[in-house]
N, C-alpha and C positions, 0 to 999 in steps of 0.2 A: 461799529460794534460787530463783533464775530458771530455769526449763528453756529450752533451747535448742532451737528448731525445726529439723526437720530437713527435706529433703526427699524424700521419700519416692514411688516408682513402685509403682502398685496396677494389677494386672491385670484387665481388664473383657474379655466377650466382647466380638469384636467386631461392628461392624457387618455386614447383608448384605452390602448396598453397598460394604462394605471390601473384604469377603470375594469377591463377583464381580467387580468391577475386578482386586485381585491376578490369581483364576482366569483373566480375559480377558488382561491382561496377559504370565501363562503361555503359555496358548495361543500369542499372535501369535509369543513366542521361539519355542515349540514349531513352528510354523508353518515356522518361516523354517531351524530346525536340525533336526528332525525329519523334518518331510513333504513341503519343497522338494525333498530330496534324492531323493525317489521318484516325483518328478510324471513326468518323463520314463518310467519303466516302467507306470505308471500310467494314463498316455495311449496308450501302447503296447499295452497289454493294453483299453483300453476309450476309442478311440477318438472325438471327435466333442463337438461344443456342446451335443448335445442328449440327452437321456435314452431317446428312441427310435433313434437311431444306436448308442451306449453298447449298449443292450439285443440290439439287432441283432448286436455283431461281438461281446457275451457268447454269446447263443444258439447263435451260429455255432461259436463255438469254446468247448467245456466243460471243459475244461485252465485255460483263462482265468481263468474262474472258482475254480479252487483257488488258482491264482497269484494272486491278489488279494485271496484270503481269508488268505494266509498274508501277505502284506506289510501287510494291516491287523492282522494279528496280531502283526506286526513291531514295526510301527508303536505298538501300543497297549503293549508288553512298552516300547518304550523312554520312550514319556511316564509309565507309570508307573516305569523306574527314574532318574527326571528326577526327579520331584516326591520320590519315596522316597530318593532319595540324599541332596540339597537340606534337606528336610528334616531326615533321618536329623544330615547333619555340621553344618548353620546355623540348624535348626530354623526354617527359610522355605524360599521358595522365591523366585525374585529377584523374581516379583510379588508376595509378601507383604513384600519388604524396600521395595518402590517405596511400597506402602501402610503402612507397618511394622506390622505385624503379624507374630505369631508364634506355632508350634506348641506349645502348653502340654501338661506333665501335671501330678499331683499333686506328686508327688514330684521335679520338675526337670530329669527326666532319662528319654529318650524311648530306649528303645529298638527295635533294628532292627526284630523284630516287629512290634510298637506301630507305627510307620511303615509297612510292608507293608500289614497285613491297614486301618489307615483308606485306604491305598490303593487298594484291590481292584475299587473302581467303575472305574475308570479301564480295568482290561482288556475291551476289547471282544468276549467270547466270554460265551456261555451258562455260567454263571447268573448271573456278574458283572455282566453289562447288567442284570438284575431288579434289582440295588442302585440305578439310578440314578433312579426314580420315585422309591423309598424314603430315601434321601439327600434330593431334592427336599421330599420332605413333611415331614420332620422338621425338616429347616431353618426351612419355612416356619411350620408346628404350635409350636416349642419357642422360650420366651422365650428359651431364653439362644443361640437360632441353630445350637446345635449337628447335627452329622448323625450319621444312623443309627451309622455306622462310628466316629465319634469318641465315642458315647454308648456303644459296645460296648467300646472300645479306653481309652476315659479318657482321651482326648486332648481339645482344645479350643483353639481357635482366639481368640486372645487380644492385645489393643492395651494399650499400658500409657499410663497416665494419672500424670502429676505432679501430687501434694497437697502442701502443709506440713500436717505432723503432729511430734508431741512422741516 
């Protein structure tokens, strides 16, 4: 008797390159829904083209300085509940659907945690910044591309490839 082939989707990591286009792609949304909205306070608080102008009306004013610490901390609290939400309900992020790519775990099924804590590079506050050298190397060091937080969480970043299989 004949078997009939089937078609069959088999999950591969994915690419770097897949992987940082998505992330770029994030970003520019983020850009334009995120950080658009705070340029005008921004510019407010740290006026001027240049970095020595910027530093000048910081020093001047030390208030400023809090005020800018808390809207990048604003700021970093809503990219991450961007990519953790996104995630968490579509298992992407609309730049991982542009590359299709998507957020694997063993078992199918990603929970809200699991989504948080591979997120936690993303908040811009001490010690969460120390992940982001750490993410970087392990992407780079580990065949299969994965990062520190996804190697810790059992998540994995995954493209499906169509085979005929029996």
């Amino acid at each position: 008797m004949a078997q009939k082939l089937k078609l069959q989707e088999i999950a591969k990591p994915a690419s770097l390159s897949k992987r940082l286009l998505a992330f770029a792609f994030d970003m520019l949304i983020l850009n334009y829904i995120v950080i658009a909205p705070f340029h005008i306070v921004l510019e407010s608080l740290a006026p001027g083209s240049s970095f020595s102008s910027a530093y000048s009306a910081l020093s001047s004013n030390p208030s400023a300085i809090s005020q800018l610490s808390l809207i990048y901390f604003i700021i970093g609290l809503l990219i991450f509940a961007y990519f953790t939400a996104t995630e968490y309900r579509l298992q992407q992020t609309p730049g991982k659907m542009i590359m299709k790519l998507y957020v694997a775990t063993k078992n199918n099924r990603l929970s809200l945690l699991q989504v948080m804590l591979r997120n936690l590079f993303l908040i811009p506050v001490f010690p969460f910044i120390l992940l982001w050298p750490l993410e970087l190397f392990f992407m780079l060091v580990r065949r299969d591309r994965k990062r520190f937080l996804e190697v810790l969480t059992n998540t994995s970043v995954v493209e499906y490839e169509k085979k005929l299989g029996i």
